[in-house]
C-alpha positions as CSV (number, residue, x, y, z in Angstrom):
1,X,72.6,96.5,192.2
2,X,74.2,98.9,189.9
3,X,75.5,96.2,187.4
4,X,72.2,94.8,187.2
5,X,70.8,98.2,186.8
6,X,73.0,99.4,184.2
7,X,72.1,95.8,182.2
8,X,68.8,96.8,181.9
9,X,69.3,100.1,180.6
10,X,72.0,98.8,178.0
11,X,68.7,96.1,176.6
12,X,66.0,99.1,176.7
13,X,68.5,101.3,174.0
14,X,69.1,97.8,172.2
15,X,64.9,97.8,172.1
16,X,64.8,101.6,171.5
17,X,66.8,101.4,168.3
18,X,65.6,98.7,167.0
19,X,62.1,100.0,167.6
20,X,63.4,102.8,165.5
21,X,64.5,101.7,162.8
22,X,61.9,99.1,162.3
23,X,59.6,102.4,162.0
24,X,62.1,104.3,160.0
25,X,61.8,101.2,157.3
26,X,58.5,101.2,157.5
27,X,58.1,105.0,156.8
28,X,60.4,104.5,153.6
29,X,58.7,101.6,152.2
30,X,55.3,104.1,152.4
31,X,56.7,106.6,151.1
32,X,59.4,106.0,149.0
33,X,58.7,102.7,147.3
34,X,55.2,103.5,147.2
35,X,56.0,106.0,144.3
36,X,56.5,104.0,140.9
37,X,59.9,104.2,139.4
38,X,60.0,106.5,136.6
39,X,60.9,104.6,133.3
40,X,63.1,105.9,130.5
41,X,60.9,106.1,127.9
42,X,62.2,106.5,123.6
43,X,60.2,109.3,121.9
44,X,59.3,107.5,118.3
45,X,58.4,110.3,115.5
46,X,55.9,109.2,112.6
47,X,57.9,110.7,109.7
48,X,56.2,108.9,107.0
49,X,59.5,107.2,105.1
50,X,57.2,106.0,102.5
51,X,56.7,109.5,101.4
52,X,60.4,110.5,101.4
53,X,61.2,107.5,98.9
54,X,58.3,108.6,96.8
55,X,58.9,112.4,96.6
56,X,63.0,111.2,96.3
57,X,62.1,109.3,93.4
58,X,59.9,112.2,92.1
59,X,62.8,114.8,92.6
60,X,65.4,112.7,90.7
61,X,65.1,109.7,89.6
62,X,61.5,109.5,87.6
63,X,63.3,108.8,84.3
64,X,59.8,110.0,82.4
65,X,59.3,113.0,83.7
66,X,62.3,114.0,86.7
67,X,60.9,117.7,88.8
68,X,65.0,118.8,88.7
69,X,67.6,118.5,85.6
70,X,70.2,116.5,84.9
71,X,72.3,120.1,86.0
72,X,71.3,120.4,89.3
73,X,71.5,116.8,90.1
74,X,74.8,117.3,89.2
75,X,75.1,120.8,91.2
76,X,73.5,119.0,94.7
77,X,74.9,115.3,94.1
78,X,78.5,116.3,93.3
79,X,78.2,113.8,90.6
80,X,76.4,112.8,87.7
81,X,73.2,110.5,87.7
82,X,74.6,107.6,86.1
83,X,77.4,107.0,88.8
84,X,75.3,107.8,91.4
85,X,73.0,105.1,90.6
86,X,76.3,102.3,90.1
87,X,77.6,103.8,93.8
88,X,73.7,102.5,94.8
89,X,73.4,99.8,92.8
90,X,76.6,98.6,93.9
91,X,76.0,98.9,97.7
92,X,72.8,97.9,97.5
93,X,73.9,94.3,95.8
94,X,76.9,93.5,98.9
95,X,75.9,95.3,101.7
96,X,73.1,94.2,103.5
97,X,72.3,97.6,105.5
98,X,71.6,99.1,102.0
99,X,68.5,96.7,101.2
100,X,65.4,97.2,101.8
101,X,64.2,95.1,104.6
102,X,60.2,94.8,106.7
103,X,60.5,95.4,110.2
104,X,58.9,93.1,112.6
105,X,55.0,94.7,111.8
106,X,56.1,93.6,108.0
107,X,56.0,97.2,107.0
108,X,58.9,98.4,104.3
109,X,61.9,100.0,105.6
110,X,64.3,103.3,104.4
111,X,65.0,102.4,101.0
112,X,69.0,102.3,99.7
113,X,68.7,105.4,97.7
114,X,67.3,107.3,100.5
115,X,70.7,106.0,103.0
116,X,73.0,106.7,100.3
117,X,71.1,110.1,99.4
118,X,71.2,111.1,103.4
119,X,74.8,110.3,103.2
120,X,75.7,112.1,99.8
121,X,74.0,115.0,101.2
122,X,76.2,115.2,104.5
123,X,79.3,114.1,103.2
124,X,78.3,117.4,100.4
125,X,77.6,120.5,102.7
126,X,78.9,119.2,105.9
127,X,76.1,120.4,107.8
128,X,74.6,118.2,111.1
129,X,72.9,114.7,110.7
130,X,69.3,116.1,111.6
131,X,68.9,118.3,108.9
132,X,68.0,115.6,106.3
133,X,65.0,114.6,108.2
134,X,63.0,116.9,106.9
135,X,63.2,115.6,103.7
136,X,64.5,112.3,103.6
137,X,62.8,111.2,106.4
138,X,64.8,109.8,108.5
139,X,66.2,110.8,112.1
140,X,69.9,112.1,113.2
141,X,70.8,108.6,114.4
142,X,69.5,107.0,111.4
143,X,71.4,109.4,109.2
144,X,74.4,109.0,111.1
145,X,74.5,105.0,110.8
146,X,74.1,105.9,107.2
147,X,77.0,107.9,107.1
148,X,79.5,105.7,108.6
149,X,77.9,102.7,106.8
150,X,78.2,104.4,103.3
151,X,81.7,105.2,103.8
152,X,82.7,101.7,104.9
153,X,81.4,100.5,101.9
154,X,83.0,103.0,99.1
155,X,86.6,102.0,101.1
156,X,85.7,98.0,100.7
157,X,83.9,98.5,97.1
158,X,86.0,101.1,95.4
159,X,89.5,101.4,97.0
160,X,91.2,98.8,95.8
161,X,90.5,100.5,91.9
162,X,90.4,104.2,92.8
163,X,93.4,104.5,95.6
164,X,95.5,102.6,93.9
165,X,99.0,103.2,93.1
166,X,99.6,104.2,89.3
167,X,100.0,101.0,87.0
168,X,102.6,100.8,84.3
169,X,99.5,102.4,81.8
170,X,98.9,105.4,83.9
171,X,102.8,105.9,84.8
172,X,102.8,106.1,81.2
173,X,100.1,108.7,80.8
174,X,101.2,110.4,83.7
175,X,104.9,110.8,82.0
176,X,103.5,111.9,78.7
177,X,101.4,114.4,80.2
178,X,104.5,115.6,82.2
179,X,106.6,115.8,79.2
180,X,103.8,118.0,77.1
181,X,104.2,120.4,79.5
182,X,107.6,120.9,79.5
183,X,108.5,118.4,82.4
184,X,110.0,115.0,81.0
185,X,109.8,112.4,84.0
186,X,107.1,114.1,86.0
187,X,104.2,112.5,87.6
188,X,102.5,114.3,89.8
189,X,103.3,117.2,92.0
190,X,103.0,116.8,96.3
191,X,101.8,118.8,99.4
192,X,100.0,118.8,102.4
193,X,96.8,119.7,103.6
194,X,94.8,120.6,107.1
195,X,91.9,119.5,107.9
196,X,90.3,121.2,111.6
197,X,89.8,118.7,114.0
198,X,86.8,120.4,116.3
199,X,86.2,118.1,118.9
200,X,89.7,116.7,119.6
201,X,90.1,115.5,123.2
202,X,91.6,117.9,125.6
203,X,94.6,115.5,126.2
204,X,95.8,115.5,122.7
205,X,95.0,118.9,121.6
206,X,98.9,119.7,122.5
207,X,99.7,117.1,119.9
208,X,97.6,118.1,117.4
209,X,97.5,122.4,117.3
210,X,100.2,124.4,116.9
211,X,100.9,126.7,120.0
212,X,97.5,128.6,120.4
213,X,96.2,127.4,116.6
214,X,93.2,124.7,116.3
215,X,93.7,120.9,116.2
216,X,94.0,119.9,112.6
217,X,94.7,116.4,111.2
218,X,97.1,116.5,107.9
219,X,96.6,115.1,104.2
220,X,99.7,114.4,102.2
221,X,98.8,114.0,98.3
222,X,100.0,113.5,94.9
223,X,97.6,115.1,92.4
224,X,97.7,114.8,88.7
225,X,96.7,117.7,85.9
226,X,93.1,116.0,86.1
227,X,92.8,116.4,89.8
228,X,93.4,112.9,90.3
229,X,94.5,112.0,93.4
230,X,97.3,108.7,93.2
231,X,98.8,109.3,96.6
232,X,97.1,110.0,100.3
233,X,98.3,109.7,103.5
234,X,96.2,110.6,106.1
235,X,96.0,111.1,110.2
236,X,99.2,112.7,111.8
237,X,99.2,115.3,113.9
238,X,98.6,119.1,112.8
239,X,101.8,120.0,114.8
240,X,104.0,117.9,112.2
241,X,105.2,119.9,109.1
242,X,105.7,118.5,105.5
243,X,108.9,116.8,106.2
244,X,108.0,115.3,109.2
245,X,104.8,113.8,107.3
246,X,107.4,112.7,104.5
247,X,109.4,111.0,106.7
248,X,106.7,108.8,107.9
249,X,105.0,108.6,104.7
250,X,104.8,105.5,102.5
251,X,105.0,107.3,99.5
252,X,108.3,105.2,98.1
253,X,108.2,102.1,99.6
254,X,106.7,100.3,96.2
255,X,109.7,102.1,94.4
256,X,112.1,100.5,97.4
257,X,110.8,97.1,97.1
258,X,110.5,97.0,93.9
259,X,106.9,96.6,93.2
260,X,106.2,99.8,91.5
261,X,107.2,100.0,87.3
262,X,110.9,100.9,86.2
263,X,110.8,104.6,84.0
264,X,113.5,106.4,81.8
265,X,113.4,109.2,80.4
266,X,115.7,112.2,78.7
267,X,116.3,115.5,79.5
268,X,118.6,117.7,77.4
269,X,120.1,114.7,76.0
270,X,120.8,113.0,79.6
271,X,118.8,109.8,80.8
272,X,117.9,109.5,84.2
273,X,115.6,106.3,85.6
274,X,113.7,108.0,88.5
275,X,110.4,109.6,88.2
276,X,110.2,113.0,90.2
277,X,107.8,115.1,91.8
278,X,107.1,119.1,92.2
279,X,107.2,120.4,95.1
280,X,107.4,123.6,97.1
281,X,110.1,125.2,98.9
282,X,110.1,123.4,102.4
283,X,110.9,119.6,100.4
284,X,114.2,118.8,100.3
285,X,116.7,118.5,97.6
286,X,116.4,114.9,96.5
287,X,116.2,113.4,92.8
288,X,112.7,112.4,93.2
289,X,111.4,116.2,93.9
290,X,112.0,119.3,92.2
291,X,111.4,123.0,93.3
292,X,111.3,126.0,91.9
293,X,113.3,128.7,92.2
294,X,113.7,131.5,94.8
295,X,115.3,134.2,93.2
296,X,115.9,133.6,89.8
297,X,118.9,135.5,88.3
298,X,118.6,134.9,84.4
299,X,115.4,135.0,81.9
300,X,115.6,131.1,81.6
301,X,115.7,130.7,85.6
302,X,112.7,133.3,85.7
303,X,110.6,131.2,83.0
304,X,111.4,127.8,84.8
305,X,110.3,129.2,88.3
306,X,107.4,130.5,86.2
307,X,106.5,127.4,84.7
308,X,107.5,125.0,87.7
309,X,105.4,127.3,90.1
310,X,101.7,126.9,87.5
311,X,102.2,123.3,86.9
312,X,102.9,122.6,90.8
313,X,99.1,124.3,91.5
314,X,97.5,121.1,90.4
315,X,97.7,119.3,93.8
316,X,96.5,122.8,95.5
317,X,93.9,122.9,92.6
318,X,92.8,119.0,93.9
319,X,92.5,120.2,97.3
320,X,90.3,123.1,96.2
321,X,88.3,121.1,94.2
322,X,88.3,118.3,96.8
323,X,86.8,121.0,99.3
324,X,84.0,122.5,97.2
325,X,82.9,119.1,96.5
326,X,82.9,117.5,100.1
327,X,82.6,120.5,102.8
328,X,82.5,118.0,105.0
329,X,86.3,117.8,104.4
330,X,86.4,122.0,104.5
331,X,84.5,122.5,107.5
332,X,86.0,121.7,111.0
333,X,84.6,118.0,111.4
334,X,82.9,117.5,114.5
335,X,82.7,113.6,115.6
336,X,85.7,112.7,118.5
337,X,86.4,109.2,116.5
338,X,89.9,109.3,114.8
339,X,89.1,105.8,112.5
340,X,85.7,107.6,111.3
341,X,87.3,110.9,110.4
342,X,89.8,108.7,108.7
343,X,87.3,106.5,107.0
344,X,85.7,110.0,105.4
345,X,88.5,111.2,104.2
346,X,89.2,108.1,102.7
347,X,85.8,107.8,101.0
348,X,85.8,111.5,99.6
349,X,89.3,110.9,98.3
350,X,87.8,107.9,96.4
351,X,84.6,110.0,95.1
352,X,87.1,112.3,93.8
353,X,88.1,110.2,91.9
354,X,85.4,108.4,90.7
355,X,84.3,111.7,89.5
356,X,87.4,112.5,88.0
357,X,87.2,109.3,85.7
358,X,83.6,109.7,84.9
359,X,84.1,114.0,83.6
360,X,87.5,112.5,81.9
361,X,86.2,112.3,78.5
362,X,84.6,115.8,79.0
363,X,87.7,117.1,80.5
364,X,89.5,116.3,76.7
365,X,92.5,115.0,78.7
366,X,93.5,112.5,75.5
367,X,93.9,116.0,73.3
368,X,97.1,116.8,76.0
369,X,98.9,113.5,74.7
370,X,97.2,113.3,71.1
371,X,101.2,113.5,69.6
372,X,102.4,110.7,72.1
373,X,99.6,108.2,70.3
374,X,101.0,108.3,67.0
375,X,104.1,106.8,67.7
376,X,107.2,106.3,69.9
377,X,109.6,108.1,67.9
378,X,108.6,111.4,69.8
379,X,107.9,110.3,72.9
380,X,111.1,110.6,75.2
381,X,109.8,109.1,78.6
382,X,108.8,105.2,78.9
383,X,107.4,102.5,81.0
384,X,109.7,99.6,81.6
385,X,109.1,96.5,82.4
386,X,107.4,96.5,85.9
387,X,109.9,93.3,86.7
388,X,113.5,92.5,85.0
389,X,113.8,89.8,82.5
390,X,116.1,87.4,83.1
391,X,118.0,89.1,80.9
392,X,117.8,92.2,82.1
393,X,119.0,90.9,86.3
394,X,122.3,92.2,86.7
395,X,125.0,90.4,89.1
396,X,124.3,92.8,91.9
397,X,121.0,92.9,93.5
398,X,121.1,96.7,94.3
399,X,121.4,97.5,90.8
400,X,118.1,96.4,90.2
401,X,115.9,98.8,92.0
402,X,117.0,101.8,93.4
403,X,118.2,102.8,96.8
404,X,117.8,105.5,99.6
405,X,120.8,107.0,98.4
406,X,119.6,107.4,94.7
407,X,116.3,109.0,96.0
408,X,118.6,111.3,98.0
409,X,121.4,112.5,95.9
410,X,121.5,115.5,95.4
411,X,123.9,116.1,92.7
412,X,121.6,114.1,90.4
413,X,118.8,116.7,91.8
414,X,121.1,119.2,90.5
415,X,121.9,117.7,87.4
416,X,118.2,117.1,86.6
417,X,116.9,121.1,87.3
418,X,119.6,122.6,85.2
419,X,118.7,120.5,82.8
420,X,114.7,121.1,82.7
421,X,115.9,124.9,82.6
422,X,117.4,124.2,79.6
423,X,114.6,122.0,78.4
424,X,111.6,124.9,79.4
425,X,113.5,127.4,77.9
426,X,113.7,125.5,74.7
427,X,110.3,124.5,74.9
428,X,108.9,127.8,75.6
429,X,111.4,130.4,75.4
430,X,110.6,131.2,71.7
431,X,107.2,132.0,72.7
432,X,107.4,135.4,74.0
C-alpha cells in the first residue's frame, strides 16, 4: 500500500510542474512577446550638401568674382590655390571616392572639393571631425572617411616624387648650398621629433611614455635650408631616444648598397667621399655627422660652434614650420589606429613639401647657389656618377661603396671638424 501510495504522489508533482510551467510560458508569451522589439533606428540629418558645394565654390573658387583673397586662401588652406586644385584635380581623376557619384534616388552626392576641403581643414587645425559640418555639410563619419581616404591618396599619388631620396641633381644642390654657407659636403642636418599619442592603449603606454610623461610616437628627419624634408622615419616608441631611433633607422642603407650617388668634396685642401650631416650633441662621432662644440676654447672653435649650431636649426625650423601648418601633427592625435596616425604623418610630410616646391621660386633659393651656376671652377663639392664605369670598378668590391666602418670612423670625424674650423674661420672670420 505505501509503494503504490507514494507512486501516485511522485505522478501528481510530475502533473503539478508541468501544469506550472505550461502557465509560466503562457504568462511570458502575454507579456513579454506581446511587447514589439525595439528596433535600432539611424537618425538621418537633412544638411542640404548642395548648398555647401555652392557656397564652397562661392567662398573660393568663383574665379570671376571669389568672397575671400588669394591671401587668406592661402592663410586657411596652407597652400596656394593653384596646387590645391592639382591635389583635387589629381584625386579626383584616380580615386573613385573623390567623384561625384548619384545615390540610389539619383540625387548628386558630396562633391571632391568639398572631401578634400573637409580633409584640408582637419588635417589644418586639428580640431574634431564634426566641426566641418556646419559648413561643409557633411557629418563626423563622412568627414572622417574623408580624412583617411585623402591621406591614402597623397601617399599613393605623391610619395613616390615628394619622399623620395635626393637624386644626383638635388645631392648636388644640396652640396652647393652646404658649401655657401661655410659647410663643404653637407646635406642636410638630422633630429627627432615627438608627436603625443592621446589615446594609446593602456597595454602599451609603458612602451610608449617615459616614466610618468605622455605616450608620444617619434619622427626622425633630414631637413634642408628650404624646409624640405628628404628623410622621415616614423612610428617607434616615445621611450626610445635619438640613437636608439638611428639604430633602427634606414637612413644609410641606399649609401650601403650602393644605390644612392657617389660625392667628393674638399675641405682645407683634404678630399673626403662621404656626405655628412649636423647634428646635436647626443649623435655620435661618426664621419657622416658632425656636432658642434661644447666648450669652445679658441675664437675659431667659438665661431664654428656659432655657425654649426644656426645652420643645424633648419631641421628644428621644418618641424616648426611642419606644426603651424598641420596642427593636426602639434596637437596630441586622438584615433587608437597606429597605421592611420602613420598614414597622416606621412601625408603632411608630403604637403610639406609640395608646398615647399611650389613657394621655391618665392623663397629666391637659386640666389644662395647663383656663383655655383657659372661654372665648375669654384665649386669644390660634386656629384659622381651614381654607378662606376667600367673603368672606374676597382679589383676589390668593398672599395666601391663604402662600409660600416667608413661611416663610423672616427678619426676621419676628427679629421673632417678640424678642418671645417679652419674652413669657417676663413670663410667668416674676416667678418667681424
Amino acid at each position: 500500500m505505501s509503494s503504490s501510495s507514494s507512486d501516485e504522489n511522485d505522478e501528481i508533482e510530475e502533473r503539478l510542474d508541468d501544469i506550472i510551467e505550461d502557465f509560466i510560458d503562457e504568462i511570458y508569451d502575454d507579456i513579454v512577446e506581446a511587447e514589439p522589439i525595439p528596433q535600432r533606428t539611424r537618425s538621418y540629418t537633412e544638411r542640404h550638401r548642395e548648398g555647401g558645394q555652392h557656397q564652397l565654390s562661392n567662398d573660393y573658387f568663383n574665379d570671376d568674382h571669389s568672397i575671400y583673397s588669394i591671401q587668406t586662401f592661402r592663410r586657411r588652406f596652407r597652400m596656394n590655390k593653384g596646387l590645391f586644385i592639382r591635389i583635387v584635380d589629381g584625386l579626383e581623376q584616380f580615386f573613385p571616392f573623390f567623384q561625384q557619384r548619384k545615390d540610389a534616388t539619383g540625387r548628386w552626392g558630396l562633391t571632391a572639393l568639398q572631401k578634400c576641403t573637409a580633409a584640408i581643414r582637419l588635417l589644418a587645425y586639428g580640431n574634431s571631425a564634426d566641426t566641418v559640418d556646419e559648413y561643409l555639410r557633411l557629418g563626423e563619419s563622412t568627414a572622417l572617411s574623408c580624412l583617411h581616404h585623402f591621406t591614402d591618396g597623397i601617399i599613393q599619388l605623391f610619395g613616390d616624387e615628394y619622399l623620395r631620396r635626393p637624386t644626383a641633381e638635388d645631392l648636388q644642390r644640396l652640396l652647393d648650398m652646404g658649401e655657401k654657407r661655410g659647410f663643404p659636403g653637407m646635406v642636410g642636418s638630422i633630429d627627432c621629433m615627438h608627436w603625443e599619442w592621446k589615446n594609446c592603449p593602456t597595454a602599451w603606454k609603458g612602451q610608449y611614455a617615459r616614466g610618468h610623461g605622455k605616450p608620444t610616437i617619434v619622427l626622425e628627419a633630414v631637413a634642408s635650408q628650404d624646409l624640405w624634408i628628404w628623410h622621415a622615419f616614423f612610428g617607434l616608441p616615445g621611450t626610445l631616444n635619438d640613437l636608439n631611433v638611428l639604430d633602427r633607422s634606414p637612413l644609410f642603407d641606399d649609401l650601403l648598397e650602393g644605390r644612392a650617388p657617389r660625392v667628393r668634396y674638399m675641405v682645407n685642401n683634404h678630399m673626403y667621399k662621404l656626405a655628412y650631416y649636423l647634428t646635436d650633441g647626443i649623435y655620435p662621432k661618426w664621419s657622416t655627422f658632425i656636432q658642434t662644440i661644447t666648450l669652445p676654447q679658441s675664437p675659431k672653435q667659438q665661431l664654428f660652434a656659432q655657425v654649426q649650431e644656426s645652420i643645424r636649426k633648419d631641421v628644428e625650423r621644418a618641424f616648426g614650420v611642419l606644426q603651424a601648418r598641420f596642427a593636426i601633427v602639434k596637437n596630441p592625435v586622438r584615433t587608437m589606429a597606429k597605421e592611420k596616425i602613420r598614414k597622416i604623418m606621412r601625408a603632411c610630410i608630403i604637403l610639406h613639401n609640395m608646398i615647399v616646391e611650389d613657394e621655391r621660386d618665392g623663397y629666391s633659393m637659386r640666389y644662395e647657389i647663383s656663383e655655383f651656376e657659372e661654372g665648375e671652377s669654384s665649386r669644390t663639392s660634386k656629384v659622381l656618377n651614381a654607378t662606376p664605369t667600367l673603368n672606374e670598378i676597382p679589383t676589390i668590391l668593398n672599395n666601391i661603396f663604402p662600409n660600416r666602418n667608413d661611416l663610423r670612423d672616427r678619426q676621419t670625424h676628427e679629421r673632417l671638424k678640424n678642418d671645417l674650423i679652419e674652413n669657417i674661420w676663413n670663410k667668416f672670420g674676416d667678418e667681424d
